[in-house]
KELUMVEX-493253 format. One record per atom (N, C-alpha, C, O): residue number from 1; residue in one letter; atom name; x, y, z. Coordinates in pm, 1 decimal, padded with zeros to 6 digits. Layout:
<node seq="NUM" type="A" atom="CA" c1="X" c2="Y" c3="Z"/>
...
***
This chain:
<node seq="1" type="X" atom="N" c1="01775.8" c2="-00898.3" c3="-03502.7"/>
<node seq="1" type="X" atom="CA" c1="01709.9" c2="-00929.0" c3="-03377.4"/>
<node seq="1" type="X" atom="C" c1="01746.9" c2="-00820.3" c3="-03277.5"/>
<node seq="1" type="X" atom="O" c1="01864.0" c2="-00789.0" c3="-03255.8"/>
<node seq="2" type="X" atom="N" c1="01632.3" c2="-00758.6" c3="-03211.9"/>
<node seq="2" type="X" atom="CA" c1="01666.2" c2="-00628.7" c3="-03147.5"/>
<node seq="2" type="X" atom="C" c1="01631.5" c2="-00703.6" c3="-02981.5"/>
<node seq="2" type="X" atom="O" c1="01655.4" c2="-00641.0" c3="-02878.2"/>
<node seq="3" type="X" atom="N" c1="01591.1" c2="-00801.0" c3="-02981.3"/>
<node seq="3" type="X" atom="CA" c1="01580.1" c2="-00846.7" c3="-02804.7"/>
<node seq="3" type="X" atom="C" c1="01693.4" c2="-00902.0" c3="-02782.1"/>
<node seq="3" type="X" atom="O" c1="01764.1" c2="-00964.9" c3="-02860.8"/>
<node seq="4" type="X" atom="N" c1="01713.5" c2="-00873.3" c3="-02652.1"/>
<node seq="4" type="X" atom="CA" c1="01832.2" c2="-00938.8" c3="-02579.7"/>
<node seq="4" type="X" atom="C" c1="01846.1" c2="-01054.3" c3="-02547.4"/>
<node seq="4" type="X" atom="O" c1="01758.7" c2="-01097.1" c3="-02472.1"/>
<node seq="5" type="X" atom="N" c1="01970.1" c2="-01162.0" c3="-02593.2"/>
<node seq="5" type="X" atom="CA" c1="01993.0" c2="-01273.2" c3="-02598.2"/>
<node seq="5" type="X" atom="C" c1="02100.2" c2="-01367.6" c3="-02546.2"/>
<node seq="5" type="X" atom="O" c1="02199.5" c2="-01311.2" c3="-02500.3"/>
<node seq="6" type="X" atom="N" c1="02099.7" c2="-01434.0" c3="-02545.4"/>
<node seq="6" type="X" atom="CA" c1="02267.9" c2="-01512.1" c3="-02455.3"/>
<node seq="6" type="X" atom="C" c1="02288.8" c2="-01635.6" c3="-02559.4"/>
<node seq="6" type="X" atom="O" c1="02176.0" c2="-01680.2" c3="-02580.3"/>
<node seq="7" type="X" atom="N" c1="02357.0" c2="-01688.3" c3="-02612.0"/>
<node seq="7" type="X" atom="CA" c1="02434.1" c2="-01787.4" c3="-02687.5"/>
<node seq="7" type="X" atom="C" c1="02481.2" c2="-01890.8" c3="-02597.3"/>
<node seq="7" type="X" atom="O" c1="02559.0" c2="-01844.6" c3="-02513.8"/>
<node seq="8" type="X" atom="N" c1="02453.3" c2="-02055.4" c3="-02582.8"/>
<node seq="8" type="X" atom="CA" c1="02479.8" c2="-02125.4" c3="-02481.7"/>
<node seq="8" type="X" atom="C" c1="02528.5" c2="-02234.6" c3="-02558.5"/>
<node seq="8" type="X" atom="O" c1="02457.5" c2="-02254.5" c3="-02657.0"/>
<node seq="9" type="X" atom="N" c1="02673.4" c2="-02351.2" c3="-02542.5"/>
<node seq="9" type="X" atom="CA" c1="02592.0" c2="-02452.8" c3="-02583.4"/>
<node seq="9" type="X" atom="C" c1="02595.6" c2="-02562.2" c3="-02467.3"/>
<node seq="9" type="X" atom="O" c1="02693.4" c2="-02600.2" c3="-02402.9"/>
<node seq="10" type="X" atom="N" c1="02461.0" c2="-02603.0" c3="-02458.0"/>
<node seq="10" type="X" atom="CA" c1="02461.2" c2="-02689.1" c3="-02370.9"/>
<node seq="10" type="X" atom="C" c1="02457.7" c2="-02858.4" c3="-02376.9"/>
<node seq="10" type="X" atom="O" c1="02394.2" c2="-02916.6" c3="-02464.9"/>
<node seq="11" type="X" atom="N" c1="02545.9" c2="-02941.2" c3="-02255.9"/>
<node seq="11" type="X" atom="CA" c1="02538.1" c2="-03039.8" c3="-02296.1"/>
<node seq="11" type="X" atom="C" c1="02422.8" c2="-03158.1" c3="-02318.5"/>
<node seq="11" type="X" atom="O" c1="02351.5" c2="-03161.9" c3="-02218.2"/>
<node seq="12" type="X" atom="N" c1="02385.3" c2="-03248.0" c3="-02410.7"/>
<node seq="12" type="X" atom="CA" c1="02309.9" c2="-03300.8" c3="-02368.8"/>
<node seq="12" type="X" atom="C" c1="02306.7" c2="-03484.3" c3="-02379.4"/>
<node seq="12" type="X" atom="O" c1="02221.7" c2="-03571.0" c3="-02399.9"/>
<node seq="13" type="X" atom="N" c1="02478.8" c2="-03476.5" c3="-02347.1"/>
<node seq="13" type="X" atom="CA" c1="02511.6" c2="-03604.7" c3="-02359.8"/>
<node seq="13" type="X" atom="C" c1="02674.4" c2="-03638.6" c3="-02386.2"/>
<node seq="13" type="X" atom="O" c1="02761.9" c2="-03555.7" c3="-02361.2"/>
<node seq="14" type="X" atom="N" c1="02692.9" c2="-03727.4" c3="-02422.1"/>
<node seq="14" type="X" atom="CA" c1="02833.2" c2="-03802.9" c3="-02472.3"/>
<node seq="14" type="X" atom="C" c1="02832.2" c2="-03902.0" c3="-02559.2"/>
<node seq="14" type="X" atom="O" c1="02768.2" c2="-04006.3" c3="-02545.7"/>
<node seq="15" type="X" atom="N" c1="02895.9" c2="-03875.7" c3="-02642.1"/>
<node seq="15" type="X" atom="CA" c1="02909.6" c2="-04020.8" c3="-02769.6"/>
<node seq="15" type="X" atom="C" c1="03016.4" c2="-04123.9" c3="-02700.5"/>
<node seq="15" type="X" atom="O" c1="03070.7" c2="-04104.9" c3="-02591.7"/>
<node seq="16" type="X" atom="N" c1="03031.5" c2="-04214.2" c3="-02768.9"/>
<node seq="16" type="X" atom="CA" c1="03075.3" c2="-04336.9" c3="-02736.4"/>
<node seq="16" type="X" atom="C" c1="03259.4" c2="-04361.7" c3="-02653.5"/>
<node seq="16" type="X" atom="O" c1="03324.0" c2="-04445.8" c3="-02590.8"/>
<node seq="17" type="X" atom="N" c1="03270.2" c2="-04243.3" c3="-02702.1"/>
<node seq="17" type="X" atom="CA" c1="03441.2" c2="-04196.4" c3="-02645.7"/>
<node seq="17" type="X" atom="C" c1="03443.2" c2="-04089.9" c3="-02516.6"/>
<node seq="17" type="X" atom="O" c1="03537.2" c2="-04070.4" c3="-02439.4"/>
<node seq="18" type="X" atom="N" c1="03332.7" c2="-04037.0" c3="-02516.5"/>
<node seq="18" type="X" atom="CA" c1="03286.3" c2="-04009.6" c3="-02381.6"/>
<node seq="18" type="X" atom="C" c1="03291.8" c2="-03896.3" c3="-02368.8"/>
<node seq="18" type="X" atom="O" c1="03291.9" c2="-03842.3" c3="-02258.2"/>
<node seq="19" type="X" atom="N" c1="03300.5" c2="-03804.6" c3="-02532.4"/>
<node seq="19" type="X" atom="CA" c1="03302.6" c2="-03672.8" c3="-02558.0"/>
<node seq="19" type="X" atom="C" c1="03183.6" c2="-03629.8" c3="-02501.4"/>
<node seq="19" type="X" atom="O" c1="03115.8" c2="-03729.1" c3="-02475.0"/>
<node seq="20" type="X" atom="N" c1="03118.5" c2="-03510.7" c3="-02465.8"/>
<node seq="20" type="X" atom="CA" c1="03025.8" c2="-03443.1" c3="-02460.8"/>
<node seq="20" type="X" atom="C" c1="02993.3" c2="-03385.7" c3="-02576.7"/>
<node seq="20" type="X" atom="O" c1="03068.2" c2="-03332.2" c3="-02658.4"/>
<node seq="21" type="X" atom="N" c1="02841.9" c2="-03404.1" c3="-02580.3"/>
<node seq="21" type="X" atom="CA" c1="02759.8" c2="-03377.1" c3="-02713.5"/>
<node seq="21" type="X" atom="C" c1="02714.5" c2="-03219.0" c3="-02675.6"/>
<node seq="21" type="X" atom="O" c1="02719.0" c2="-03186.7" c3="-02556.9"/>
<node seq="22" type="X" atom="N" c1="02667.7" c2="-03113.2" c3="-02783.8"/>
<node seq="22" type="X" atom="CA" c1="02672.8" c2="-03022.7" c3="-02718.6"/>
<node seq="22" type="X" atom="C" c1="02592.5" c2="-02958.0" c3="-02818.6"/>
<node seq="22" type="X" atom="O" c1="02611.3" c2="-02955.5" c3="-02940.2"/>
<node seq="23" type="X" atom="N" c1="02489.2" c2="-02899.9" c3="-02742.7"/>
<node seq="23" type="X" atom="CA" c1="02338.6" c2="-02783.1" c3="-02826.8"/>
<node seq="23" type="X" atom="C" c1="02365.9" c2="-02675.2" c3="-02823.3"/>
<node seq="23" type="X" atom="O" c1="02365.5" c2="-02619.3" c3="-02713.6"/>
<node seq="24" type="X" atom="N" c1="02402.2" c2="-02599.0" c3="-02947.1"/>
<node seq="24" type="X" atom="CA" c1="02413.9" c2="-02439.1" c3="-02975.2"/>
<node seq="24" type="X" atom="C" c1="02199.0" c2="-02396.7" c3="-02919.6"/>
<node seq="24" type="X" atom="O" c1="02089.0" c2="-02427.5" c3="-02965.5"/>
<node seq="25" type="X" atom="N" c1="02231.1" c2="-02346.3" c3="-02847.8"/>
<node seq="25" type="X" atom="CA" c1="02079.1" c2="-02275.7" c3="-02814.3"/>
<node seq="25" type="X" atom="C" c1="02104.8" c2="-02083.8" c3="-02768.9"/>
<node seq="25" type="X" atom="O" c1="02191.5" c2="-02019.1" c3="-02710.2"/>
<node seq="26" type="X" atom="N" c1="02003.5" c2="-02060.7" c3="-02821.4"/>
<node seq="26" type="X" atom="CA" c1="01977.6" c2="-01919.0" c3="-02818.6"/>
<node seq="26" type="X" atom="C" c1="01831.8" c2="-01920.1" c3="-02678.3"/>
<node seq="26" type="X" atom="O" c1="01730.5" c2="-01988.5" c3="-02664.0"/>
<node seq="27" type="X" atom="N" c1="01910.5" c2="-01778.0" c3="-02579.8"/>
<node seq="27" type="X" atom="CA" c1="01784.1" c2="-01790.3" c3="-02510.1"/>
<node seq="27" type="X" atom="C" c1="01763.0" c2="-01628.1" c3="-02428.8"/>
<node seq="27" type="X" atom="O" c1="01846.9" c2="-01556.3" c3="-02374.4"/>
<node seq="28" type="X" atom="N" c1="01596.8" c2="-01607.8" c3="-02451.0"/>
<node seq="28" type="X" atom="CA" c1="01597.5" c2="-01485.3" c3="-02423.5"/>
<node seq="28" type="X" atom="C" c1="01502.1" c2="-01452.8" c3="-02330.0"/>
<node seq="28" type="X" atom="O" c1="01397.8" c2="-01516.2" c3="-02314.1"/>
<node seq="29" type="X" atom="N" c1="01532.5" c2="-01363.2" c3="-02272.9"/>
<node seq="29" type="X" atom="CA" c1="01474.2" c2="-01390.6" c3="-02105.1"/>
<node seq="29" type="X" atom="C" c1="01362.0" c2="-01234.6" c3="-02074.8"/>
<node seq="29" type="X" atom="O" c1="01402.7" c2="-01143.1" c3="-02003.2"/>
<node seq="30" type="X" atom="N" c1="01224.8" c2="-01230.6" c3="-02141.8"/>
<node seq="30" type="X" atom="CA" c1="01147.7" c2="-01125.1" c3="-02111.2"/>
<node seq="30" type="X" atom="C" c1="01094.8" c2="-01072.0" c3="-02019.9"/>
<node seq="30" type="X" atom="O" c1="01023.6" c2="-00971.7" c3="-02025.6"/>
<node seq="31" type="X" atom="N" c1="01145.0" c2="-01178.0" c3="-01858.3"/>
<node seq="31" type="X" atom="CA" c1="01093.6" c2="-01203.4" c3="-01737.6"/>
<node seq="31" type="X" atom="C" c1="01197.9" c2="-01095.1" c3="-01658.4"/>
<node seq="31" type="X" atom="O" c1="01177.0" c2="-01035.7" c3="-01552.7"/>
<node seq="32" type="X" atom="N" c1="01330.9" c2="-01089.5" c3="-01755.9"/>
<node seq="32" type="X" atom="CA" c1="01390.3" c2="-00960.6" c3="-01688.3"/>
<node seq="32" type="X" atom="C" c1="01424.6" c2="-00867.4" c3="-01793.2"/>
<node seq="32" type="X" atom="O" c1="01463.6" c2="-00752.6" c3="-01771.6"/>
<node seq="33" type="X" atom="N" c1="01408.5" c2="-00921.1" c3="-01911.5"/>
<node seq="33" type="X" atom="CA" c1="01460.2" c2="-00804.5" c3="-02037.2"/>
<node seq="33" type="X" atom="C" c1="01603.2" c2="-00783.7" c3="-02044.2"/>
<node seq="33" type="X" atom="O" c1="01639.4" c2="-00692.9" c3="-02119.1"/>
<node seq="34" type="X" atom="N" c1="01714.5" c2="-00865.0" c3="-01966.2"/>
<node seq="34" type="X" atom="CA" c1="01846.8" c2="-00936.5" c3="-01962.3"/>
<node seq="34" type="X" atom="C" c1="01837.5" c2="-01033.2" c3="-01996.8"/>
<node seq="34" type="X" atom="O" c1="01741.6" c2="-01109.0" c3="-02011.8"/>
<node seq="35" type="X" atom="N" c1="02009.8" c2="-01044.9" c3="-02024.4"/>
<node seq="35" type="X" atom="CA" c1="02069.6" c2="-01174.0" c3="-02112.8"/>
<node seq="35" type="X" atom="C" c1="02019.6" c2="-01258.5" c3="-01994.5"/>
<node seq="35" type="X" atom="O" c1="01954.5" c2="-01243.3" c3="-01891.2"/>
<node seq="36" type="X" atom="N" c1="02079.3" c2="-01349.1" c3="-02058.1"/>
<node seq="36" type="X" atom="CA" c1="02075.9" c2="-01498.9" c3="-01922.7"/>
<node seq="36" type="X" atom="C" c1="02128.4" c2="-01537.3" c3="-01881.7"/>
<node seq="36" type="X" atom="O" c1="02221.6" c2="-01598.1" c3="-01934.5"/>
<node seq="37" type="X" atom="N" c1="02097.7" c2="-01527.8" c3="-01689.3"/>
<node seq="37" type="X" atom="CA" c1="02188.3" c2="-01591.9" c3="-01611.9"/>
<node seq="37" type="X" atom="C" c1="02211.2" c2="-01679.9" c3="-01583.3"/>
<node seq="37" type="X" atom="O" c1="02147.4" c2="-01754.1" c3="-01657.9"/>
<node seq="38" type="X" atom="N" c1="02276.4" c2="-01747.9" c3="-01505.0"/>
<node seq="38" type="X" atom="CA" c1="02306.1" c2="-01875.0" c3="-01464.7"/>
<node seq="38" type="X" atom="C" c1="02194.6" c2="-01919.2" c3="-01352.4"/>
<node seq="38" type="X" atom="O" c1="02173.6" c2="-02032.6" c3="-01309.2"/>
<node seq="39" type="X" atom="N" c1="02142.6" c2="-01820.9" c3="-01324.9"/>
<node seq="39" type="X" atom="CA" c1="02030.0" c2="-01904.6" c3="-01221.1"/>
<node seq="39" type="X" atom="C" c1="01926.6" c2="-01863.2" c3="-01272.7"/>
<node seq="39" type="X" atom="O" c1="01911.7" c2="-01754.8" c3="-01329.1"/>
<node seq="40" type="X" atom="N" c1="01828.3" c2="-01968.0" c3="-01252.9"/>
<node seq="40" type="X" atom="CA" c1="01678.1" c2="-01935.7" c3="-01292.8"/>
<node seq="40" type="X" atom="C" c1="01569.8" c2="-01986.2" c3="-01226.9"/>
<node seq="40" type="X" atom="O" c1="01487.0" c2="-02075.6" c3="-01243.9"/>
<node seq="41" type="X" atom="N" c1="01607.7" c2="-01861.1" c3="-01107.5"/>
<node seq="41" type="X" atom="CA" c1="01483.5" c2="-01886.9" c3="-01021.9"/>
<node seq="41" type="X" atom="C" c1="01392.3" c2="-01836.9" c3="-01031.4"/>
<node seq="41" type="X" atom="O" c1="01313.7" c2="-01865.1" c3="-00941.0"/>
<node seq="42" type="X" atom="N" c1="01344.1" c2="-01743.8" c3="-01128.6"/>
<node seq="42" type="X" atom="CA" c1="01223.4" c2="-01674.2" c3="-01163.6"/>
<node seq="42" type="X" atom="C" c1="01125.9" c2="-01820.1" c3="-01217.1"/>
<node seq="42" type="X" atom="O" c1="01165.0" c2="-01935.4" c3="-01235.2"/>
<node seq="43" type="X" atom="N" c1="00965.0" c2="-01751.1" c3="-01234.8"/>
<node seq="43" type="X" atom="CA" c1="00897.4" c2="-01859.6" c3="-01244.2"/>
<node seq="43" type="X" atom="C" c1="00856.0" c2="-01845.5" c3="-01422.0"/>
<node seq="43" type="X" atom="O" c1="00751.4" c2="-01904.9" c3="-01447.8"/>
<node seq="44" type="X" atom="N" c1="00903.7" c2="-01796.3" c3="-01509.1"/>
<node seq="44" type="X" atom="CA" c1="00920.6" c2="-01788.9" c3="-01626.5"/>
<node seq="44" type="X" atom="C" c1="00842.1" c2="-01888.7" c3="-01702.6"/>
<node seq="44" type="X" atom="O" c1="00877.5" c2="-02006.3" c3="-01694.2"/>
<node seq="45" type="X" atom="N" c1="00740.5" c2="-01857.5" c3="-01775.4"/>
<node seq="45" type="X" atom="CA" c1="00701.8" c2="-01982.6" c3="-01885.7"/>
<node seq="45" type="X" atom="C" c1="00766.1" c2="-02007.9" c3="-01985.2"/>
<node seq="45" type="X" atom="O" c1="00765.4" c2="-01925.5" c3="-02076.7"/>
<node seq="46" type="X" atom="N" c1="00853.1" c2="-02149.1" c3="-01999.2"/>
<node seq="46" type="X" atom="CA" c1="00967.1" c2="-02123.5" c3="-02104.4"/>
<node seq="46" type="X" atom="C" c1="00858.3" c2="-02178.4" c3="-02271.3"/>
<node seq="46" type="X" atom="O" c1="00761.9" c2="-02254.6" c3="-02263.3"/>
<node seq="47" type="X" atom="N" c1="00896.9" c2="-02130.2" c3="-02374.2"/>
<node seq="47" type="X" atom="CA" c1="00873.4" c2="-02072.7" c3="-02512.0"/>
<node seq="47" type="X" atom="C" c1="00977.3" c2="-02162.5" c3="-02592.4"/>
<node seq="47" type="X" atom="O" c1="01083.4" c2="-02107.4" c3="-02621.4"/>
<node seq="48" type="X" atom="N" c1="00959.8" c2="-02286.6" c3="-02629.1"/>
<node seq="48" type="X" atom="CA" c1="01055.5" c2="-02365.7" c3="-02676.2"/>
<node seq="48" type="X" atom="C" c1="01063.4" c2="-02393.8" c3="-02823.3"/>
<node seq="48" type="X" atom="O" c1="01013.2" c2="-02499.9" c3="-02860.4"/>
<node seq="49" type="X" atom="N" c1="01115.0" c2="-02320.4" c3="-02907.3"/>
<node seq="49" type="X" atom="CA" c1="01168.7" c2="-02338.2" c3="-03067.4"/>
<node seq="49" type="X" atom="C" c1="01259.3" c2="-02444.9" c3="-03094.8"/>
<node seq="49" type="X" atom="O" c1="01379.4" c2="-02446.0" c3="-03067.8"/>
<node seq="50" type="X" atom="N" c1="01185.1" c2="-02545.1" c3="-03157.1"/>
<node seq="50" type="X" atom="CA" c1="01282.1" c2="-02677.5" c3="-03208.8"/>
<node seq="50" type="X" atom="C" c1="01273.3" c2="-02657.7" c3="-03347.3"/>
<node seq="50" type="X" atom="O" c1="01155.8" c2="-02644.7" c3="-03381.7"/>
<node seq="51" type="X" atom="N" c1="01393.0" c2="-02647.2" c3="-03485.3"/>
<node seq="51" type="X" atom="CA" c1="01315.5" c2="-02659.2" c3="-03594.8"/>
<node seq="51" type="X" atom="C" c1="01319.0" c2="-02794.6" c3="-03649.8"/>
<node seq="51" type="X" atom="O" c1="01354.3" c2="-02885.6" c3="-03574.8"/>
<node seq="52" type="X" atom="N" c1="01284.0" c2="-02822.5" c3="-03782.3"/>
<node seq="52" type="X" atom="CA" c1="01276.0" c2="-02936.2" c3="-03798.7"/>
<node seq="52" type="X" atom="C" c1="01392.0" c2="-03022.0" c3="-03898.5"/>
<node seq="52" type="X" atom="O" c1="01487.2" c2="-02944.3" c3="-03905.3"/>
<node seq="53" type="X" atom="N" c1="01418.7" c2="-03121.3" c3="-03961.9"/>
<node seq="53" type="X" atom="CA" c1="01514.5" c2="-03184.3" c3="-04027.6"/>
<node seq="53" type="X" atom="C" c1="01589.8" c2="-03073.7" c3="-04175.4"/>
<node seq="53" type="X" atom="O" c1="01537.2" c2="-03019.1" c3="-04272.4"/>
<node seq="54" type="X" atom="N" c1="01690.6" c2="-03079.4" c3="-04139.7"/>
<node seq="54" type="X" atom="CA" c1="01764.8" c2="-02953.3" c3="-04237.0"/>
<node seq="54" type="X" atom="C" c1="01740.3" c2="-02821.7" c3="-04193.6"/>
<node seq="54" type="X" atom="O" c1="01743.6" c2="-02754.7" c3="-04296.9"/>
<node seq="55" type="X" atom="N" c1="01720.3" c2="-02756.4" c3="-04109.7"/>
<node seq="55" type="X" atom="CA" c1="01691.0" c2="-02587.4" c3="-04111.8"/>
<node seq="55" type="X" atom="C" c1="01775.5" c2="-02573.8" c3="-03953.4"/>
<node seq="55" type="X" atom="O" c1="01822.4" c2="-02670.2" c3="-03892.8"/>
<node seq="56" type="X" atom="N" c1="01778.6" c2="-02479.0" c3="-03922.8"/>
<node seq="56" type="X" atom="CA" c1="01898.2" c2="-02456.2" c3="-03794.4"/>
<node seq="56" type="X" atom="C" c1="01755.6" c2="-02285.7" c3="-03756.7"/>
<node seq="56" type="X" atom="O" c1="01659.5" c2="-02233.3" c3="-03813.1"/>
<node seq="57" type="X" atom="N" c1="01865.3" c2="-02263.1" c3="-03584.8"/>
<node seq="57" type="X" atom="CA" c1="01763.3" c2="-02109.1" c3="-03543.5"/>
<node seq="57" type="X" atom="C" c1="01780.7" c2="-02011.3" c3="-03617.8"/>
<node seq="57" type="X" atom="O" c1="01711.6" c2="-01918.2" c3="-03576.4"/>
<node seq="58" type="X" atom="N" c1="01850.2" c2="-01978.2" c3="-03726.3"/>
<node seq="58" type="X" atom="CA" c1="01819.7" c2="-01871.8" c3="-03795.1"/>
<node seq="58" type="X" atom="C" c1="01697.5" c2="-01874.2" c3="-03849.2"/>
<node seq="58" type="X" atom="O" c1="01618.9" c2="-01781.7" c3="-03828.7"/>
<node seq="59" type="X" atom="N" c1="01657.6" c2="-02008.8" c3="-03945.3"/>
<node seq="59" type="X" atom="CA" c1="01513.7" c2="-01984.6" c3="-03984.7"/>
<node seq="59" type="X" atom="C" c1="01399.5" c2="-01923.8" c3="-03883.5"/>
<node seq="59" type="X" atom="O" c1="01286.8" c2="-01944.6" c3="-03928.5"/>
<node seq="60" type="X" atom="N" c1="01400.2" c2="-01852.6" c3="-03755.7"/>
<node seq="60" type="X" atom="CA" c1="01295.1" c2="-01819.9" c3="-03673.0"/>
<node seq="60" type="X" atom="C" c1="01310.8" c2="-01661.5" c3="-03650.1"/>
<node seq="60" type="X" atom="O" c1="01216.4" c2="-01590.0" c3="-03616.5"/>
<node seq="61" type="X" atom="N" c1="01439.0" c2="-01616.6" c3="-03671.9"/>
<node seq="61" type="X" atom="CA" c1="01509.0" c2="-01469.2" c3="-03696.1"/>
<node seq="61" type="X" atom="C" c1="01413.4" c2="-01362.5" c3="-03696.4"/>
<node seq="61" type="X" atom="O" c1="01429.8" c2="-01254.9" c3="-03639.0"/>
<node seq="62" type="X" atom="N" c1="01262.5" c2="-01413.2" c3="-03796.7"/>
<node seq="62" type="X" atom="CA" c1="01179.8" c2="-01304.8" c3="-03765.3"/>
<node seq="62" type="X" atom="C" c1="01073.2" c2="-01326.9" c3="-03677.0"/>
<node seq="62" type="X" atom="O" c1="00984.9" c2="-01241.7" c3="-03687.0"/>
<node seq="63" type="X" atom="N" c1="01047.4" c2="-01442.3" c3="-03567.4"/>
<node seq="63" type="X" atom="CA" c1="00972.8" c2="-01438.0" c3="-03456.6"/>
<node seq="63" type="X" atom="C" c1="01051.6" c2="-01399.3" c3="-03288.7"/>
<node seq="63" type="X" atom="O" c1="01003.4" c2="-01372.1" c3="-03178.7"/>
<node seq="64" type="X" atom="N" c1="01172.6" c2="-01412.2" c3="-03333.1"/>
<node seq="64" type="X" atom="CA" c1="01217.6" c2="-01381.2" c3="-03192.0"/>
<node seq="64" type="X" atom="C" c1="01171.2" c2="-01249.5" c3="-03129.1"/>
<node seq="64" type="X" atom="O" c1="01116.1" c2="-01236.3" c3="-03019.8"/>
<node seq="65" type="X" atom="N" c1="01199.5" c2="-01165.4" c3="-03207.3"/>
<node seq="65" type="X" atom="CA" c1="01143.5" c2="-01024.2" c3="-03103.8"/>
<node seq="65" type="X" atom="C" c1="01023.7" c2="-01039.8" c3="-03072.4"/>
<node seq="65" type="X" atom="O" c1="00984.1" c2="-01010.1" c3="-02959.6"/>
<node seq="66" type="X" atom="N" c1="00965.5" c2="-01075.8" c3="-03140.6"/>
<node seq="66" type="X" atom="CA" c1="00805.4" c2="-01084.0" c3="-03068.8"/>
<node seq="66" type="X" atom="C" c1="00767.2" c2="-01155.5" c3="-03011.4"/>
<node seq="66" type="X" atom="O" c1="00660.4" c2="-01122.6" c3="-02959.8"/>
<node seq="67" type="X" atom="N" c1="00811.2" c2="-01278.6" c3="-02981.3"/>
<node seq="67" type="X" atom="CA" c1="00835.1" c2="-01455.6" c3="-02891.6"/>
<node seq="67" type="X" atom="C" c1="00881.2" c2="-01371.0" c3="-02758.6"/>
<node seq="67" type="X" atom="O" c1="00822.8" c2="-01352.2" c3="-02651.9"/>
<node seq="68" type="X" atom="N" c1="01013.9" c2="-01325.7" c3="-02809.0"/>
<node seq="68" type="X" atom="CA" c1="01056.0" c2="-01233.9" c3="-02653.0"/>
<node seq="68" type="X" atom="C" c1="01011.3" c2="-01158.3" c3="-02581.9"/>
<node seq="68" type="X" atom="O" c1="01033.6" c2="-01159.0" c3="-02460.8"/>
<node seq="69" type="X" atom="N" c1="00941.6" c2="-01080.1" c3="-02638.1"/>
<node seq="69" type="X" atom="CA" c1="00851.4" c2="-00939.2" c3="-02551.4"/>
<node seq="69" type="X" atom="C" c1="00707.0" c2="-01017.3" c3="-02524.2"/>
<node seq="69" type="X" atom="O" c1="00610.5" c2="-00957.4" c3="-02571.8"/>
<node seq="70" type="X" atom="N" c1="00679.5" c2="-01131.4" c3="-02460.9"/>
<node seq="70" type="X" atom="CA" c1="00584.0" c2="-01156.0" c3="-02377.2"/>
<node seq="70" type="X" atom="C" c1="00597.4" c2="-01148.1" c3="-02280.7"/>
<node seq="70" type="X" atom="O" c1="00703.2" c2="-01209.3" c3="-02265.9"/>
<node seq="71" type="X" atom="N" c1="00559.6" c2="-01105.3" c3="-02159.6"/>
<node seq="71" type="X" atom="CA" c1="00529.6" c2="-01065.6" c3="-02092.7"/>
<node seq="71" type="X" atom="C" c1="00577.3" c2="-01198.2" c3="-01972.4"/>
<node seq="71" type="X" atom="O" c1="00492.9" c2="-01284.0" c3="-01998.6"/>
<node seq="72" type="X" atom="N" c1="00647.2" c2="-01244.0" c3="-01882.6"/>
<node seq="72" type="X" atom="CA" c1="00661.4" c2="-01314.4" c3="-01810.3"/>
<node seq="72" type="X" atom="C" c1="00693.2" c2="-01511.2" c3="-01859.2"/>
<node seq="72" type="X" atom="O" c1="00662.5" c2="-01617.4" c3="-01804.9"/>
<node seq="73" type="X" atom="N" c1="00771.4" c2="-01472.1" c3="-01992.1"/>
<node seq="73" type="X" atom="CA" c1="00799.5" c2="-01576.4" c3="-02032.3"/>
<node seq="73" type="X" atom="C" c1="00938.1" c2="-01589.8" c3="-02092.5"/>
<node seq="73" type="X" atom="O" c1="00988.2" c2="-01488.4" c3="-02141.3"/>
<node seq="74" type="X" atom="N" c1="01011.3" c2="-01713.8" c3="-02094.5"/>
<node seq="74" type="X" atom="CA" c1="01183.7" c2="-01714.0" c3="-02112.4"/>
<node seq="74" type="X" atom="C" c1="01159.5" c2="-01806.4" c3="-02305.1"/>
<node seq="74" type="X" atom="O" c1="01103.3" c2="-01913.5" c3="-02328.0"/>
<node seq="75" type="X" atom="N" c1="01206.2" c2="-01740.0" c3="-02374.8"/>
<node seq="75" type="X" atom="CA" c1="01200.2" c2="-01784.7" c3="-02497.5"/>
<node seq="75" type="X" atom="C" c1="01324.2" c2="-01895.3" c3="-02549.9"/>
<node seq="75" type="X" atom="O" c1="01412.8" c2="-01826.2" c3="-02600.3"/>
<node seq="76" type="X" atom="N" c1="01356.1" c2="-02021.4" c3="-02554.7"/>
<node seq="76" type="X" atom="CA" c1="01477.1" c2="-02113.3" c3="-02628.7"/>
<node seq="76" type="X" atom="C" c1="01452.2" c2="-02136.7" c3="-02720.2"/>
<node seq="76" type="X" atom="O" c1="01349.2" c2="-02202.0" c3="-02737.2"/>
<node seq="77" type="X" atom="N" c1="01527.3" c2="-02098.9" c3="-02824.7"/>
<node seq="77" type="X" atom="CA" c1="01553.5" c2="-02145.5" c3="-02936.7"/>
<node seq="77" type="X" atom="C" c1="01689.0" c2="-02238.9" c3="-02943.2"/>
<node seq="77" type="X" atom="O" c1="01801.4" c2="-02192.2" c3="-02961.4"/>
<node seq="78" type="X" atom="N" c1="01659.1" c2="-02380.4" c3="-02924.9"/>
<node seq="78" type="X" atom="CA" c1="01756.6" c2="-02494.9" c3="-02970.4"/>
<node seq="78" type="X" atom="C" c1="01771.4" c2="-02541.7" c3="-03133.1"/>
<node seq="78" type="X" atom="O" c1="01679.7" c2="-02560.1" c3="-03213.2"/>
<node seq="79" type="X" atom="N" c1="01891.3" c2="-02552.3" c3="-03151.1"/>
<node seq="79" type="X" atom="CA" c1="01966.6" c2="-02631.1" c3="-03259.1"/>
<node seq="79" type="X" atom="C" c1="02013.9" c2="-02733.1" c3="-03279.0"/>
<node seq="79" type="X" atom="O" c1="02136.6" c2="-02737.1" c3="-03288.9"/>
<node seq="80" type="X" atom="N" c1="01941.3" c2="-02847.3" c3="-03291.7"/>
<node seq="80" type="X" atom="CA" c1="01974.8" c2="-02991.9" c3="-03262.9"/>
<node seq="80" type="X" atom="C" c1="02017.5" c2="-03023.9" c3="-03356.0"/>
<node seq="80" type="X" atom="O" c1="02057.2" c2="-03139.6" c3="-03369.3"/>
***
């Protein structure tokens, strides 16, 4: 993968002990052609990759560069 990317995981919850649950997501930002910041005030169309039961974001490895280089849009690839 030759586009620029940031590694996050974000929370999207807590199990029953009150741990935080937590999403490995990949996200790439063509709106500045930088990693990703913490703010996102640009008006970015976000590009959302979910895969499906058994497969993780590597299976998408060969759409990211080209998902990324659109033109005014923020690409996530989540790992649920």
């Amino acid at each position: 993968v030759k586009a620029k990317y940031a590694t996050k995981f974000i929370e999207c919850g807590k199990d029953k002990s009150g741990k935080p649950l937590l999403m490995n997501t990949l996200l790439f930002d063509a709106a500045t052609g930088e990693k990703e910041k913490e703010s996102n005030g640009d008006n970015a169309m976000p590009i959302v990759l979910a895969h499906g039961y058994g497969a993780g974001v590597g299976f998408f490895f060969r759409n990211y560069d080209t998902l990324a280089s659109i033109p005014g849009t923020r690409l996530i690839a989540i790992d649920w």
